[in-house]
N, CA, C and O atoms as a MOPAC input file, in Angstrom:
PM7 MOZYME 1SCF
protein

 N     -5.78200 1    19.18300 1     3.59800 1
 C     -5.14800 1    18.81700 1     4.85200 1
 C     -3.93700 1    17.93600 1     4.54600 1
 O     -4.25000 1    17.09600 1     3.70300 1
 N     -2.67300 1    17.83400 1     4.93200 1
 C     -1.75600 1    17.13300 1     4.92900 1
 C     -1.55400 1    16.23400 1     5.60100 1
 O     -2.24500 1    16.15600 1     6.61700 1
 N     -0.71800 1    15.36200 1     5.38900 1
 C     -0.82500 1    14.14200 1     6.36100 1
 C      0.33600 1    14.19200 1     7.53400 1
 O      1.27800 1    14.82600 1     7.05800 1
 N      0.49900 1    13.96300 1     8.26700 1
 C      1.26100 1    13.79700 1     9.87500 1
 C      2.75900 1    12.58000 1     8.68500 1
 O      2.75800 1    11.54800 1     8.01400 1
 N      3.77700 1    13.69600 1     9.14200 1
 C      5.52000 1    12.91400 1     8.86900 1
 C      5.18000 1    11.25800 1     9.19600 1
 O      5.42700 1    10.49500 1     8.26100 1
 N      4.78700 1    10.82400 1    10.09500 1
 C      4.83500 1     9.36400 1    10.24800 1
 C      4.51300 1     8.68200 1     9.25600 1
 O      5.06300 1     7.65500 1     8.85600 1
 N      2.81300 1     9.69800 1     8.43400 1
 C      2.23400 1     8.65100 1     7.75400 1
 C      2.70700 1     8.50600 1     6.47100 1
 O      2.63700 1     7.50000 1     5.76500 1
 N      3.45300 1    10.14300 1     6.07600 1
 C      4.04000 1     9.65400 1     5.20400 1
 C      5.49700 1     9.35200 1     4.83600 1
 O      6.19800 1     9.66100 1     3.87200 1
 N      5.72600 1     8.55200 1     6.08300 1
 C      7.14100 1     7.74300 1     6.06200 1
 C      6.75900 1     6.55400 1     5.60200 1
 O      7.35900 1     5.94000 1     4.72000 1
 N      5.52600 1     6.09100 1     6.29900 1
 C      5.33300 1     4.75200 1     6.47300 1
 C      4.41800 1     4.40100 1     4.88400 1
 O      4.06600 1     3.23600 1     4.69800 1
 N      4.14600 1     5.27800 1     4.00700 1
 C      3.16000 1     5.12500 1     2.80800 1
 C      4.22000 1     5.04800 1     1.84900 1
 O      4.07200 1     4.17100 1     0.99900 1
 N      5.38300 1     5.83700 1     1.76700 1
 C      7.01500 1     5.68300 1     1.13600 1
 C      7.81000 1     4.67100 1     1.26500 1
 O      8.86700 1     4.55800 1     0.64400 1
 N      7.31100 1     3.74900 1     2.18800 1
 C      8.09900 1     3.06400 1     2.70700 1
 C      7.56000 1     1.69300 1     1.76000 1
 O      6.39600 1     1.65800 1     1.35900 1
 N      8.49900 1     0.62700 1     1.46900 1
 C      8.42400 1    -1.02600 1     1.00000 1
 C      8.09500 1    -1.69200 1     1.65200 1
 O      8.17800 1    -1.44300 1     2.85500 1
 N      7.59800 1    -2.77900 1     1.23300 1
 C      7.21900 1    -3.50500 1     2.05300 1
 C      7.32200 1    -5.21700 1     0.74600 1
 O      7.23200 1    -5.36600 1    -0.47300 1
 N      7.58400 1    -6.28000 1     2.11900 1
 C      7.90700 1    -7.33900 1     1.66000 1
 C      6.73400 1    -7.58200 1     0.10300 1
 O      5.79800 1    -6.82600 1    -0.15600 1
 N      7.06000 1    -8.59200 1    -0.57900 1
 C      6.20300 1    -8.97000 1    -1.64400 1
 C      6.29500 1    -8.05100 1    -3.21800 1
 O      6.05900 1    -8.44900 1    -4.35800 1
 N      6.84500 1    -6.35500 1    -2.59800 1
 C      6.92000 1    -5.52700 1    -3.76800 1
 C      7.65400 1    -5.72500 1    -4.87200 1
 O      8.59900 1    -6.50700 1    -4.76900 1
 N      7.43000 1    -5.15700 1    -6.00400 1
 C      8.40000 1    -5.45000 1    -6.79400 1
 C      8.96300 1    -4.47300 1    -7.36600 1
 O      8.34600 1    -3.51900 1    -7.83900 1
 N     10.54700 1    -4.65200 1    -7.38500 1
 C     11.28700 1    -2.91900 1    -7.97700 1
 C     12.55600 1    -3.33300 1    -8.71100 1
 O     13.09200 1    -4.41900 1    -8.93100 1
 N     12.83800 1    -2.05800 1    -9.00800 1
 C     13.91100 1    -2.32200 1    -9.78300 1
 C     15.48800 1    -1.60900 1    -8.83300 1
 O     15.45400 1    -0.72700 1    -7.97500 1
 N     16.51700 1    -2.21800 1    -9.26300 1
 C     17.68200 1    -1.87300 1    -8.15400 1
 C     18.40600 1    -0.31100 1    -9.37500 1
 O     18.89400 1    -0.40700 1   -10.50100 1
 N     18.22500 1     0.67100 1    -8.70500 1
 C     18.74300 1     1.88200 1    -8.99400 1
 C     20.19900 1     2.22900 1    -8.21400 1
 O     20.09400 1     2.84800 1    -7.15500 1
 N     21.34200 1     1.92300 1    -8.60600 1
 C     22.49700 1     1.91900 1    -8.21800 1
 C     23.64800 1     2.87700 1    -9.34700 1
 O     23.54500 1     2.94200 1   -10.57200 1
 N     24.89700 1     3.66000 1    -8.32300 1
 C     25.44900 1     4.11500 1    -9.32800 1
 C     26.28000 1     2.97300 1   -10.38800 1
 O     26.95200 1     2.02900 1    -9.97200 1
 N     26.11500 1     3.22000 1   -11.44000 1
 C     26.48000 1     3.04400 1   -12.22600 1
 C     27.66600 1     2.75600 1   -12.47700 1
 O     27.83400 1     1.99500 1   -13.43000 1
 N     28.72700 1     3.18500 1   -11.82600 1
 C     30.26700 1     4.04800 1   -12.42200 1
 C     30.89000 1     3.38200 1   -10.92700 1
 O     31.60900 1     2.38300 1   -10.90600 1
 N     30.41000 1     4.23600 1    -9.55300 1
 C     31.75500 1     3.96000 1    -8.24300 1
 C     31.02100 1     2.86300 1    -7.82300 1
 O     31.44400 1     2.71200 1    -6.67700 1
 N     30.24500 1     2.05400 1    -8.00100 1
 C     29.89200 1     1.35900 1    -6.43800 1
 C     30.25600 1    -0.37000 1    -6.41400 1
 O     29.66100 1    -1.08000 1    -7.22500 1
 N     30.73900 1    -0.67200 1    -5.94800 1
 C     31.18600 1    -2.14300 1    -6.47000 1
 C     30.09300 1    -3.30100 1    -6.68100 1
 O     30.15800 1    -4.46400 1    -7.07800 1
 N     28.95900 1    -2.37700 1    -6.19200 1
 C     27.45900 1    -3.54000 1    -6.83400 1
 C     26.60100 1    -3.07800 1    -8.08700 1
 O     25.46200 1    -3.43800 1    -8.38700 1
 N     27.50200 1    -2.12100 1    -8.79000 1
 C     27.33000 1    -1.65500 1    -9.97600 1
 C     26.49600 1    -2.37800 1   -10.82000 1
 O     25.49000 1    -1.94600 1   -11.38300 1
 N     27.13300 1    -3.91800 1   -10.90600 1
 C     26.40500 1    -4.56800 1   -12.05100 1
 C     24.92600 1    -5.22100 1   -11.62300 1
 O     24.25600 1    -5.91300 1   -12.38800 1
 N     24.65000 1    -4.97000 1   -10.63900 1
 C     23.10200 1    -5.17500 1   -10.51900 1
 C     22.35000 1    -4.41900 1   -11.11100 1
 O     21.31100 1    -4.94100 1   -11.51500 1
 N     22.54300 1    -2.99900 1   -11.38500 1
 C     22.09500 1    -1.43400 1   -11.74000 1
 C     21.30400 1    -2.34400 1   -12.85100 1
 O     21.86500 1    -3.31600 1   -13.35700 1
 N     19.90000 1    -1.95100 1   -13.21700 1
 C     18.72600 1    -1.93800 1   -13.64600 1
 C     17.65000 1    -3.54300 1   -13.61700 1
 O     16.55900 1    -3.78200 1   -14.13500 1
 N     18.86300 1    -4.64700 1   -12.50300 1
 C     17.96100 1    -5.68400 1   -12.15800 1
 C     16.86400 1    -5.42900 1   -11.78500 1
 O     16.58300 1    -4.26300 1   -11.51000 1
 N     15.64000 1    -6.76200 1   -11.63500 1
 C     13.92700 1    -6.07200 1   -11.36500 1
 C     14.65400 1    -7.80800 1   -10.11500 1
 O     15.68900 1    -8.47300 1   -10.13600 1
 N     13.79100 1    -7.82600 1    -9.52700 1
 C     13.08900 1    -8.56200 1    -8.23800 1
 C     12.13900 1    -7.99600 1    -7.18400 1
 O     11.36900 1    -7.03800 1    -7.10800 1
 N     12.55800 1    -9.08100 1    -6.34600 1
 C     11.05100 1    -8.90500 1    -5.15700 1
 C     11.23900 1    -8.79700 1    -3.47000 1
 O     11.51500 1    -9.80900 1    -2.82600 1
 N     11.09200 1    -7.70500 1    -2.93100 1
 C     11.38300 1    -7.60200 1    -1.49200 1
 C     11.17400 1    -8.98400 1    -0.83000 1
 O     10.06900 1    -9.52500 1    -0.88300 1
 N     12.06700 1    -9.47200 1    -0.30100 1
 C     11.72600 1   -10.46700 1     0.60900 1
 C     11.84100 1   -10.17900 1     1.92100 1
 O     11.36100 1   -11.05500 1     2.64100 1
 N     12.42500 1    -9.02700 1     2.62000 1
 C     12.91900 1    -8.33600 1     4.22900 1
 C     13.11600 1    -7.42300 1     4.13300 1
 O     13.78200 1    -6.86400 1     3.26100 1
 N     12.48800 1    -6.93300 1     5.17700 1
 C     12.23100 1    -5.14000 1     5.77100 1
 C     13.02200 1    -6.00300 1     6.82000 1
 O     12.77600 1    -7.15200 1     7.18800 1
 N     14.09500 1    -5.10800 1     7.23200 1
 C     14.83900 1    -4.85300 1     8.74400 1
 C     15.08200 1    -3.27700 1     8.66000 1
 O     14.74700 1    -2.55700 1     7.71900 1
 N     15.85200 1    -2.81200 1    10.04700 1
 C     15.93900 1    -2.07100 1    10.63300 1
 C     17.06600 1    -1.56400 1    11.43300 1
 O     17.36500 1    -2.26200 1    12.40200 1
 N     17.90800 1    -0.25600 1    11.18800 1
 C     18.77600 1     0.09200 1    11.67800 1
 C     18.75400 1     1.80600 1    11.91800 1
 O     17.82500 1     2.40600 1    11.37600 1
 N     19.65200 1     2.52400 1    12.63400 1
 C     18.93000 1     3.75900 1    13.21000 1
 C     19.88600 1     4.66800 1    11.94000 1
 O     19.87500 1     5.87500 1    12.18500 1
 N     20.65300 1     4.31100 1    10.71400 1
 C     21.02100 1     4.98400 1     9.83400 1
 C     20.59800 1     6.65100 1    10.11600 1
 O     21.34500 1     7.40500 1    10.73900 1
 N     19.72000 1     6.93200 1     9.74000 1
 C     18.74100 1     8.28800 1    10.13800 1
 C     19.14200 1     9.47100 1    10.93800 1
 O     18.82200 1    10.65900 1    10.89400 1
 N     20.12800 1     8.61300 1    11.85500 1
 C     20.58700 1     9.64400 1    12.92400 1
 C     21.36800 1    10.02100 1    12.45600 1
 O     21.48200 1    11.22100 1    12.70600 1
 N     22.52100 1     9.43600 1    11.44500 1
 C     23.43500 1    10.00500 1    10.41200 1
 C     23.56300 1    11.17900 1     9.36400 1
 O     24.45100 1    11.98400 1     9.08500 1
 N     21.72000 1    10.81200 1     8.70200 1
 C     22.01700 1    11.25500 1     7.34100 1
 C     20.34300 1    12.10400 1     7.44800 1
 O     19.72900 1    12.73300 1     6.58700 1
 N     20.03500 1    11.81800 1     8.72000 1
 C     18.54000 1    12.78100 1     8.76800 1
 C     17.52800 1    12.67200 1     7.83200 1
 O     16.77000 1    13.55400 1     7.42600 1
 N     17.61400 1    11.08300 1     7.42000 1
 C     17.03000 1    10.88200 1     6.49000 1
 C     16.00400 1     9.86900 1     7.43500 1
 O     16.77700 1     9.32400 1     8.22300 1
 N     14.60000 1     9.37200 1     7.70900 1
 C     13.94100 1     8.67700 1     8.02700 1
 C     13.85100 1     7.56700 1     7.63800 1
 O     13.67500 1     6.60200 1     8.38300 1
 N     13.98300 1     7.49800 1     6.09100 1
 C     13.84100 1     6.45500 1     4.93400 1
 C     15.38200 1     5.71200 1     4.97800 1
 O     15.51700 1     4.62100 1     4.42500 1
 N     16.49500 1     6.34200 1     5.64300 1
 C     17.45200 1     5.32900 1     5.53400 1
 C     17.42100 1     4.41400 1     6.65000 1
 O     18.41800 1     3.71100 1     6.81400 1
 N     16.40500 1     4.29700 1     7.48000 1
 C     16.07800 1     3.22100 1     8.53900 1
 C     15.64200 1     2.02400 1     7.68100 1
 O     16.01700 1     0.97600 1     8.20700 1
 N     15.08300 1     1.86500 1     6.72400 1
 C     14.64200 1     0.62700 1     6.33600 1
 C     15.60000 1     0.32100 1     5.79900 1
 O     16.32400 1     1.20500 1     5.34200 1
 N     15.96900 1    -1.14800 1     5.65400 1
 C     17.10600 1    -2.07400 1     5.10400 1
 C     16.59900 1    -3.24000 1     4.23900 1
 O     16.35000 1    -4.27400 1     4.85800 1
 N     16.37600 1    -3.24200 1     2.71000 1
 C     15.65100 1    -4.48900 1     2.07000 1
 C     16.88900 1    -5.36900 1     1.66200 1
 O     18.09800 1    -5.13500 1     1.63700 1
 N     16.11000 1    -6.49300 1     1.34600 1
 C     17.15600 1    -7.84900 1     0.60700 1
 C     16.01500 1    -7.80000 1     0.16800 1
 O     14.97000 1    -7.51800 1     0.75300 1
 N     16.30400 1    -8.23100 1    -1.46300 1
 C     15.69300 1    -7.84300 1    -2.81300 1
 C     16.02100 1    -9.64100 1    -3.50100 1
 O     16.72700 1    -9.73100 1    -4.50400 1
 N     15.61600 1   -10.54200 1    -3.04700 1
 C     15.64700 1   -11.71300 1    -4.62700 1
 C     15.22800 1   -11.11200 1    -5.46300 1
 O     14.15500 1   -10.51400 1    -5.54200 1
 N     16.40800 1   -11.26600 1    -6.48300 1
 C     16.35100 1   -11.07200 1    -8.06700 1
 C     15.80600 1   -11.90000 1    -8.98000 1
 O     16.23600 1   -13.05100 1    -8.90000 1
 N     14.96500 1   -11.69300 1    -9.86400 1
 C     13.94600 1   -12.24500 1   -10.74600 1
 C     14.59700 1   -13.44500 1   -11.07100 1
 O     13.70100 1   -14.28900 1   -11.08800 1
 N     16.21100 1   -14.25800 1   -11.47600 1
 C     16.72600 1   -14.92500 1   -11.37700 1
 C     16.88900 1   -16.01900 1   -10.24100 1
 O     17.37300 1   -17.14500 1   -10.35300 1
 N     16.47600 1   -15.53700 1    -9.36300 1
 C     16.30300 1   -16.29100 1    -7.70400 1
 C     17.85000 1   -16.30300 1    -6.85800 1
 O     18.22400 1   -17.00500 1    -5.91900 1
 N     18.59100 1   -15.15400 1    -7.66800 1
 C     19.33800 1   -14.78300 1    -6.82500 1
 C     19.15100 1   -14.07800 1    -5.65400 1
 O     18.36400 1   -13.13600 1    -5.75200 1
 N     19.63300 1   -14.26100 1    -4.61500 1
 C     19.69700 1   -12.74500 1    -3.76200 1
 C     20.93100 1   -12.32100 1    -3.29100 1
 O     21.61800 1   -13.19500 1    -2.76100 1
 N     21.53300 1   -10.82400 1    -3.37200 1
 C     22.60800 1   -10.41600 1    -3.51900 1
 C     23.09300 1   -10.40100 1    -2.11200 1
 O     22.35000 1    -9.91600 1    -1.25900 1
 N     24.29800 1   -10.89200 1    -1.76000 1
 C     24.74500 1   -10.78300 1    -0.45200 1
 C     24.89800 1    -9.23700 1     0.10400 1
 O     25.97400 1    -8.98700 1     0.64700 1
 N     23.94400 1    -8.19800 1     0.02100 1
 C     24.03700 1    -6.46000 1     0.19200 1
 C     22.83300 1    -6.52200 1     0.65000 1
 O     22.00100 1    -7.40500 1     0.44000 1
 N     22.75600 1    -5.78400 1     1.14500 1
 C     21.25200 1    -4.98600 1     1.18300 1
 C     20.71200 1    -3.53300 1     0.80900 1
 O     21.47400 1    -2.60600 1     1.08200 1
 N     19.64900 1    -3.26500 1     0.29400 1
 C     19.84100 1    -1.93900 1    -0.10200 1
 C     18.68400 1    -1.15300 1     0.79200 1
 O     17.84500 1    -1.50200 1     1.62200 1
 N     19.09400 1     0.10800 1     0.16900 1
 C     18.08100 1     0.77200 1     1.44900 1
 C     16.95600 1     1.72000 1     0.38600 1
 O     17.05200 1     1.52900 1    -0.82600 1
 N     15.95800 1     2.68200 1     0.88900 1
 C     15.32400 1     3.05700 1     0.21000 1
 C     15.83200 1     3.72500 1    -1.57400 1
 O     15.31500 1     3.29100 1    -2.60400 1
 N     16.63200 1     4.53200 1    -1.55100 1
 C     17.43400 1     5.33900 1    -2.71600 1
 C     17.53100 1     4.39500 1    -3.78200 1
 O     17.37000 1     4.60200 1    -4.98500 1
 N     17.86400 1     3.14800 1    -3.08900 1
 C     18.25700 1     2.14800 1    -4.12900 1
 C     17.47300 1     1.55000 1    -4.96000 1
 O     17.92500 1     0.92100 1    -5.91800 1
 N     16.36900 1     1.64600 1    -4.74600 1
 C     15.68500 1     1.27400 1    -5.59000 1
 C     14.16200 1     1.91800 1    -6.12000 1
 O     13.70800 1     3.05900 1    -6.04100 1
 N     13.66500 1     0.80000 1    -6.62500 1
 C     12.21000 1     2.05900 1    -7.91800 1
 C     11.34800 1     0.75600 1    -7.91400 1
 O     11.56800 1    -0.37400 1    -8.35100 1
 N     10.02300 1     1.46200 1    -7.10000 1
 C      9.01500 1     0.51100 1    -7.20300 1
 C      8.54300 1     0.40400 1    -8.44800 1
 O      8.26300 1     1.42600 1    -9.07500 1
 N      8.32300 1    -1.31300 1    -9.20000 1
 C      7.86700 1    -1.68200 1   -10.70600 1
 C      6.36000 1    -1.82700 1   -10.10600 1
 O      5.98700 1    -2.52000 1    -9.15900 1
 N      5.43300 1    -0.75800 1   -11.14600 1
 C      4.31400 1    -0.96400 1   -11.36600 1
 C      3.75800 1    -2.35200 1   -12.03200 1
 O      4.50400 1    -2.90900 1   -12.83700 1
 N      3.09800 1    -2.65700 1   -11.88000 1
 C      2.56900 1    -4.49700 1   -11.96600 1
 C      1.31000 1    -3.88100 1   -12.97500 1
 O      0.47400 1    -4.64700 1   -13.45600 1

């Protein structure tokens, strides 16, 4: 049996406390040099992105403190990053 689109939006989805790594291009993006930092979700927000790009997952919006106790003035959205197994 498969599971109902909601549930698995919401099982894909981050959530505060996680820990990942920031997956960014490399080469064009001007937050380039974060590309393979690790930190820790600190905020799930919310914007209707989705209606754009028909993507569900670009509704969530994280700010990520970096293992350094930085946090980057950006926010990234799902693509951007790679949950670190603990």
């Amino acid at each position: 049996m498969t599971k109902p689109q909601s549930d698995s939006t919401i099982a894909q989805a981050y959530q505060k406390g996680d820990q990942v790594k920031l997956i960014l291009d490399k080469e064009l993006g001007p937050d380039n040099h974060l590309h393979g930092r690790t930190g820790e979700i600190i905020d799930v927000d919310f914007d209707d992105a989705a209606s754009v790009t028909g993507d569900s997952e670009d509704n969530f919006i994280y700010t990520v403190k970096l293992d350094n106790g930085d946090v980057p003035d950006i926010h990234f959205r799902r693509h951007d990053l790679k949950k670190v197994e603990e």
